[in-house]
BASE-528578 format. One record per residue (C-alpha): x, y, z; residue in one letter. Coordinates in steps of 0.05 Angstrom, whole numbers, plus 5000, padded with zeros to 4 digits. Layout:
N
XYZA ...
This chain:
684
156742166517X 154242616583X 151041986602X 156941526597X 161542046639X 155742006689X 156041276703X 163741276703X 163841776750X 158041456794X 162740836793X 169241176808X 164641516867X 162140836884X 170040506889X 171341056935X 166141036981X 167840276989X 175040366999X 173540877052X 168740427088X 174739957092X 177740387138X 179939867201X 175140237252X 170240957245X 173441557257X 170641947324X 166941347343X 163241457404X 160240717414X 161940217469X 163639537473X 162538957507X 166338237513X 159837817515X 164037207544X 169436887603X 173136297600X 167535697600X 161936157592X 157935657564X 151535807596X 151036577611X 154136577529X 149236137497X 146436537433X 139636477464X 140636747531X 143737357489X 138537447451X 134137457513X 138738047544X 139338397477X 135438937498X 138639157555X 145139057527X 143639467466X 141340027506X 148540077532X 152839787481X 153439827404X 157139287393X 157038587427X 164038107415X 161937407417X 165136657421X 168536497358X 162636117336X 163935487284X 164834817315X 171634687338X 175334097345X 172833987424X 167733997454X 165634397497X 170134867470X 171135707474X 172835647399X 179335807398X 181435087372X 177635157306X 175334597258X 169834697223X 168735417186X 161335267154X 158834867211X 155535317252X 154334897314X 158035087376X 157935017442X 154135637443X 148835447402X 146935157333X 146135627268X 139335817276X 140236107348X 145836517328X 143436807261X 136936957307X 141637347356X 145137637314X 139137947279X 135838277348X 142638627366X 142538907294X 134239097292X 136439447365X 142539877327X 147639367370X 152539057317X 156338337331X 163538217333X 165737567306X 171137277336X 175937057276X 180436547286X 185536417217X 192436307252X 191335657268X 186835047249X 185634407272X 185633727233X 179733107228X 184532467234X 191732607230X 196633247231X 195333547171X 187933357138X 182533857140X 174933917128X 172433967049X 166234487064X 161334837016X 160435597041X 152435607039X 153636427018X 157336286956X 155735586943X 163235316924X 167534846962X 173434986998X 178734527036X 185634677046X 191034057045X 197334077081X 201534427026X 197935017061X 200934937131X 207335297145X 214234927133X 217035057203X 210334907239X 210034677307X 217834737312X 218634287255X 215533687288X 209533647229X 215133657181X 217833077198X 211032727221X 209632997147X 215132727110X 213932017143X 207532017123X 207832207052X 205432887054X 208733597041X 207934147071X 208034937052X 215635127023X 214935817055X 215735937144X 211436217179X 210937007166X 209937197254X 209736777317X 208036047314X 203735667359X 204534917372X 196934737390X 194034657323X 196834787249X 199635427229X 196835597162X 200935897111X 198236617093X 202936687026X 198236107005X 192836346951X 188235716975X 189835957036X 187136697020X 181336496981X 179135997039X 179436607086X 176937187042X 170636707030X 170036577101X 170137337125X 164537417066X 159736807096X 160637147166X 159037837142X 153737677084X 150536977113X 150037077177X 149237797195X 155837947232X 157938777234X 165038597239X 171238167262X 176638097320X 182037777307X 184937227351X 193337237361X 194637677300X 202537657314X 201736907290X 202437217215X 203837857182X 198638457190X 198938557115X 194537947109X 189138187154X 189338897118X 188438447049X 183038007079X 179138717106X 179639077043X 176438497001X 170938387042X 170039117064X 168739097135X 167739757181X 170039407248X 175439007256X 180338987325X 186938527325X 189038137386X 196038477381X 197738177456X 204338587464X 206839207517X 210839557469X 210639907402X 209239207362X 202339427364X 202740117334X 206939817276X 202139207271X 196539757264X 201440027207X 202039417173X 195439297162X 194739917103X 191639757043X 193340326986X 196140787041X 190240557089X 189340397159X 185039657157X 184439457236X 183739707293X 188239317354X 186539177431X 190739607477X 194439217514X 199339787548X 192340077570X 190039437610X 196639377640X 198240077656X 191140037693X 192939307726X 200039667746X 196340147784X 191339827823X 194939147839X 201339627863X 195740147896X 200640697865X 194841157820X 200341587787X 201741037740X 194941327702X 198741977692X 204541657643X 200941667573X 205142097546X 212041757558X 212741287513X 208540727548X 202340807517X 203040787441X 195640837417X 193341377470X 199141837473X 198742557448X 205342427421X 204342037366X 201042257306X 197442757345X 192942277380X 190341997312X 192441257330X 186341227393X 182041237330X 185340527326X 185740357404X 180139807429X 181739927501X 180339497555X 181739317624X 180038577639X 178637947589X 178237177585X 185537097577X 187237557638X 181437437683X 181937037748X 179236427740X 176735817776X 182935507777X 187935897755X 189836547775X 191536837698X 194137617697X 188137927743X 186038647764X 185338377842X 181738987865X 178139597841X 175039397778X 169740007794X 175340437794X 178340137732X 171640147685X 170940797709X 177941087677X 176440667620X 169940917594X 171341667613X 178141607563X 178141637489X 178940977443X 173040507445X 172140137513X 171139467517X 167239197579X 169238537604X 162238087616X 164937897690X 164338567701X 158138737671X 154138247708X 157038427768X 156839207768X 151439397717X 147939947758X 154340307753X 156740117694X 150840307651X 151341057690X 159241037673X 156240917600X 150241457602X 154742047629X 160141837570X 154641907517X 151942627558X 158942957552X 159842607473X 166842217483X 168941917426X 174741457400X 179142097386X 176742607440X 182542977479X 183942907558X 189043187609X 191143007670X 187643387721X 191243137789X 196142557802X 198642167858X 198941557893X 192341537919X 187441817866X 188542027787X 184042477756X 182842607680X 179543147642X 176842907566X 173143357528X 167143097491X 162643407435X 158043617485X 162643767551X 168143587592X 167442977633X 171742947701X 173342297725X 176642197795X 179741457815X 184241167871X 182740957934X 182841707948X 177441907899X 172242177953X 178142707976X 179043027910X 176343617912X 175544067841X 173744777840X 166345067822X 166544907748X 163944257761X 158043837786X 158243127822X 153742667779X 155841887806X 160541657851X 162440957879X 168040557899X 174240867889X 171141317841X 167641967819X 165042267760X 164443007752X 161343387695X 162744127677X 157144627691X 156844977629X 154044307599X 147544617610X 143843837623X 139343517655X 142742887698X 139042257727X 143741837767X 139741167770X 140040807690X 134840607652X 134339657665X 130739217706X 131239237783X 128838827843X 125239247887X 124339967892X 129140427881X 130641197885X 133641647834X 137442297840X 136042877790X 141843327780X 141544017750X 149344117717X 148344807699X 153145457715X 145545807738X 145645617811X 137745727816X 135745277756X 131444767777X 128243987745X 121643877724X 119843177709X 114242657693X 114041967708X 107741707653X 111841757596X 109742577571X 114943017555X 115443527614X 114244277603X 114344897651X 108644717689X 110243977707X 112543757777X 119144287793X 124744077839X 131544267861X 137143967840X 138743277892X 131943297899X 131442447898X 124442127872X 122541397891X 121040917829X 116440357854X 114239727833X 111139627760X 113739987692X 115740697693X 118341147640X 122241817680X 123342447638X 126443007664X 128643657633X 131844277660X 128444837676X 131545567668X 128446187655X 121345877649X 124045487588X 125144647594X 131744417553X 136043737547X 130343257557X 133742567588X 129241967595X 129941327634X 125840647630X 124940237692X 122039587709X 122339517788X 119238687821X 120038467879X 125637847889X 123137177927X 129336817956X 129336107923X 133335517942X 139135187909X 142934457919X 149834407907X 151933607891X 158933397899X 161732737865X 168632437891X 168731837854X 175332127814X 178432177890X 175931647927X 172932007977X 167831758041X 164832468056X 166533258038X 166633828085X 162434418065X 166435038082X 161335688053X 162336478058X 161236978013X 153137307991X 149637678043X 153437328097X 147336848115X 151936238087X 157436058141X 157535378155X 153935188208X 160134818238X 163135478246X 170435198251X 174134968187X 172734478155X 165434608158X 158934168154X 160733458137X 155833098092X 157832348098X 151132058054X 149532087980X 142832147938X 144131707867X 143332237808X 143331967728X 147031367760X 151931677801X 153231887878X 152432547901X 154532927960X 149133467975X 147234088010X 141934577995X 142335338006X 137035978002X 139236547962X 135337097987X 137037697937X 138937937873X 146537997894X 146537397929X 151036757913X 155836227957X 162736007959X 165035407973X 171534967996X 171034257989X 175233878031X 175833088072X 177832838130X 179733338178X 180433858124X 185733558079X 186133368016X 180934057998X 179234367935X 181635057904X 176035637919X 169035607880X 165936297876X 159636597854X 155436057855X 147136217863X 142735657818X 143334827838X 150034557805X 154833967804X 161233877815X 165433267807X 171733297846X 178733207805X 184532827818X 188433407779X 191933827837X 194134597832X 198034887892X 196934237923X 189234357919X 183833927879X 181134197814X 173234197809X 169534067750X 162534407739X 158733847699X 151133887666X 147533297692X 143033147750X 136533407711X 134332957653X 127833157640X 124633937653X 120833977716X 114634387711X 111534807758X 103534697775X 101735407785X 098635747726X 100036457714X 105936557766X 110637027743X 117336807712X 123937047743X 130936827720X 135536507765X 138537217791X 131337437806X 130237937750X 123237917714X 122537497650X 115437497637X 109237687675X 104337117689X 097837177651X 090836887680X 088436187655X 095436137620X 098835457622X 105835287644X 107835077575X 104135777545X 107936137589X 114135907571X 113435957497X 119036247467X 123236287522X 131536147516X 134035467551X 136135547624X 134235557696X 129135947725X 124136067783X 116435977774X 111335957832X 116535917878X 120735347848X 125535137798X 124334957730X 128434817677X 127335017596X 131034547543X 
């Protein structure tokens, strides 16, 4: 009899732990992060050019959202037109890549967000057939017919294609917003829920995903996606709740299973509190969390318990600026705004665009985060407020963190409790001094060239001083001592920095950083223009942007006219070829014929060869460019044996090794461009 009470109360212990797992998103969760994609990120997003960046990213980031990634009903396509659930061949990548990516972001302790999209579907031949699929994790087959598509879809317009055709459709309306790009699928429907609850299991159980975000969540009821979380017990899971009011708290609400929270939601009043204060240059709007305006991160709900919930975030695909459109964009001071972001409670979410752009001070944003221990549900006060800077106080497990932004940041000036450990544009960070810590200024990556670090002592003992190595040992008393600001040069090669600080002839709070320093060689690029959608006899080059080497050399608009063509895969190309000669570099470029007129809309941030077929599609009464994949059909190899391999933004890939081939050398490596002995070569 003992035994049988035993095992029923090991079950009952075992429900339990399960249904708290379920719980929508960890309490005091003090991870970050990132958005692993733009809008047509198809190259810097492939699953194997991930993979090849795992490392780095994991060091920073524990958990990595990625392109919804079954193949969807375009191609290329961002996903969010979705066809296929089973067929795991996007424009991404094909299965095998991203269960292999998936996999190194997990054996690094970096978890991946799926990108769920069960609003909407698309259809094979007509407005209401879908795919018949067998789920390789379970092994059954699952379709869905149109008696599982909302009655009032699109409107009613598939209702009456619908009843034209001879088919029915769902007798129940749509239970939130509808959406008239693809079907609406009927969540009341128990096809409908076992086709999803099966789905969510494949992505968890088949392929390795850590969790889910859901795509336009006010397209139907919140209770489904608390039902669809608790059956398939999954610890992460964020709702695309795109609203500036309380819709999201109460879709957060709705999501309770037996009394229990299910999701977590992006916060949207965040992003646009943030946007509000940089596009108006008016800081104080950073100051208003506790009026009513900001839901999740206000102290006056719930005591703060909702930022548990809150997925904040500051830029993303939907908002961005893009290449020819102009979206909902932060114009200015994205520093500033990652800054305020990952020194605040909830669990920041780093847009890519900024990643790549700003990682040096992202990744120290990130490291003095984790020193002070913020979390999801830390507490923070405003510490000064005006129109030119804000400055917040949060209090982590390990200290308080004080971060200064505004176009005023540098004049803020707090009293002795605190030491400067970063600062940039438009922003500071300050940490308190009875954190007692060792500080290192430049993070732990890959760099081009050599760089210097600063060592910080943050300690309330004005005489307490930094003893460090630079082979790797753990420092003690008698290694190298310095002052605090004493800065330290990390040359080329591999190093591994430990520092710890010294007091009292005793070494505490051990930090270490990992740095691989090479030297960047400037490589060319050609940039091919096709007008054959236009008509055109010749296109201006008008350049700027880089390291300031690229202005035209026809100094006047509209630039350096190129009136020949070289034929490429059977088409004519207008071409020019540029040097980028760093790291940082990259060109932008207007188009344009004749005298100037017609021209194209702006093309930024360009630094590897590309093509770009001009459109007859205008915007603002400017042509819309095209970036296409063609002009190489076959890799090119370079001759040299055992040159180094560099990426296209000149960081390190692989070191060359003596009597290697080309084709050795590149073993292994993920599609893309890159630079060996000096020239291009391309990996397929």
């Amino acid at each position: 009899m003992k035994k049988i009470y035993t095992l029923i109360l090991l079950f009952l212990m075992l429900c339990n732990t399960t249904n708290s797992f379920a719980q929508g998103w960890p309490s005091n969760y003090n991870g970050v992060m990132l958005q692993a994609f733009y809008w047509d990120s198809f190259t810097p997003s492939q699953w194997r050019t991930l993979e090849a960046q795992s490392a780095d990213i994991a060091n920073y980031f524990t958990l990595v959202w990625v392109p919804q990634s079954g193949r969807a009903a375009n191609n290329p396509s961002m996903g969010y037109d979705p066809l296929y659930w089973y067929d795991q061949n996007s424009s991404f990548g094909n299965e095998d890549q991203l269960k292999s990516m998936i996999q190194a972001f997990k054996a690094k302790g970096t978890g991946v967000i799926a990108d769920v999209v069960v609003n909407h579907r698309g259809n094979l031949t007509n407005w209401v057939d879908f795919p018949t699929e067998v789920n390789p994790y379970d092994g059954k087959t699952y379709s869905m017919s149109s008696t599982d598509i909302c009655r009032d879809d699109d409107g009613g317009a598939t209702f009456n294609w619908a009843s034209q055709n001879g088919y029915s459709l769902s007798a129940n309306n749509d239970t939130g917003e509808g959406w008239g790009g693809m079907r609406d699928l009927d969540h009341m429907s128990q096809n409908v829920q076992d086709n999803v609850n099966a789905y969510l299991k494949y992505l968890i159980h088949y392929l390795g995903y850590t969790g889910f975000r859901y795509d336009m969540v006010k397209g139907y009821s919140g209770s489904y996606t608390g039902q669809y979380n608790s059956n398939c017990g999954v610890e992460y899971s964020v709702g695309e709740c795109w609203d500036s009011s309380n819709t999201i708290r109460n879709w957060i609400e709705a999501t309770k299973t037996n009394g229990q929270i299910q999701s977590a939601a992006f916060d949207f009043q965040f992003r646009y509190t943030v946007r509000n204060a940089i596009n108006r240059n008016d800081w104080t709007y950073l100051g208003k969390q506790n009026d009513g305006s900001w839901p999740l991160m206000s102290n006056n709900y719930d005591s703060g318990n909702y930022r548990r919930y809150a997925v904040t975030f500051v830029e993303n695909h939907d908002t961005e600026r893009r290449a020819n459109s102009a979206q909902d964009p932060i114009v200015r001071d994205t520093l500033a705004a990652n800054a305020f972001l990952l020194a605040m409670p909830g669990t920041p979410c780093v847009f890519m665009t900024h990643w790549m752009a700003c990682k040096k001070d992202i990744k120290m944003m990130i490291n003095a985060r984790n020193a002070a221990g913020i979390h999801s549900m830390s507490n923070y006060a405003n510490q000064a407020n005006n129109t030119n800077y804000y400055a917040v106080r949060t209090t982590g497990d390990n200290c308080e963190l004080l971060a200064v932004v505004g176009n005023g940041a540098a004049t803020y000036q707090p009293n002795d409790n605190w030491q400067k450990i970063i600062s940039g544009y438009h922003y500071v960070y300050y940490m308190n001094k009875n954190a007692e810590q060792a500080w290192v200024d430049l993070p732990s990556g890959e760099y081009d060239g050599q760089q210097t670090a600063t060592l910080t002592a943050v300690s309330q003992d004005s005489g307490a001083k930094l003893v460090y190595t630079t082979d790797g040992s753990t420092p003690t008393a008698s290694s190298t001592a310095v002052a605090s600001g004493t800065t330290i040069d990390i040359t080329a090669g591999t190093t591994t920095l430990k520092v710890g600080l010294l007091k009292n002839g005793s070494v505490s709070s051990i930090i270490t950083r990992e740095y691989t320093v090479s030297t960047f060689e400037p490589y060319n690029i050609d940039i091919y223009v096709n007008t054959d959608a236009v008509g055109w006899s010749s296109v201006n080059f008008w350049t700027w942007g880089g390291d300031g080497s690229h202005t035209p050399a026809n100094s006047a608009w509209p630039g350096d006219k190129v009136t020949t063509t070289v034929n490429v895969d059977g088409k004519n190309w207008y071409k020019k070829s540029y040097t980028i000669n760093n790291a940082s570099d990259e060109v932008n470029f207007v188009f344009s014929t004749n005298n100037g007129s017609p021209q194209t809309v702006d093309i930024v941030g360009i630094n590897q060869t590309t093509f770009f077929e001009i459109s007859a599609a205008t915007e603002g009464g400017k042509n819309l460019v095209n970036q296409v994949a063609t002009g190489i059909s076959q890799p090119t190899f370079a001759h040299e044996r055992s040159a180094d391999i560099y990426s296209i933004d000149g960081r390190l890939i692989r070191r060359g090794t003596p009597g290697a081939s080309v084709r050795e050398m590149t073993s292994g490596l993920p599609a893309g461009l890159y630079i060996m002995g000096k020239k291009k070569m391309v990996i397929r």
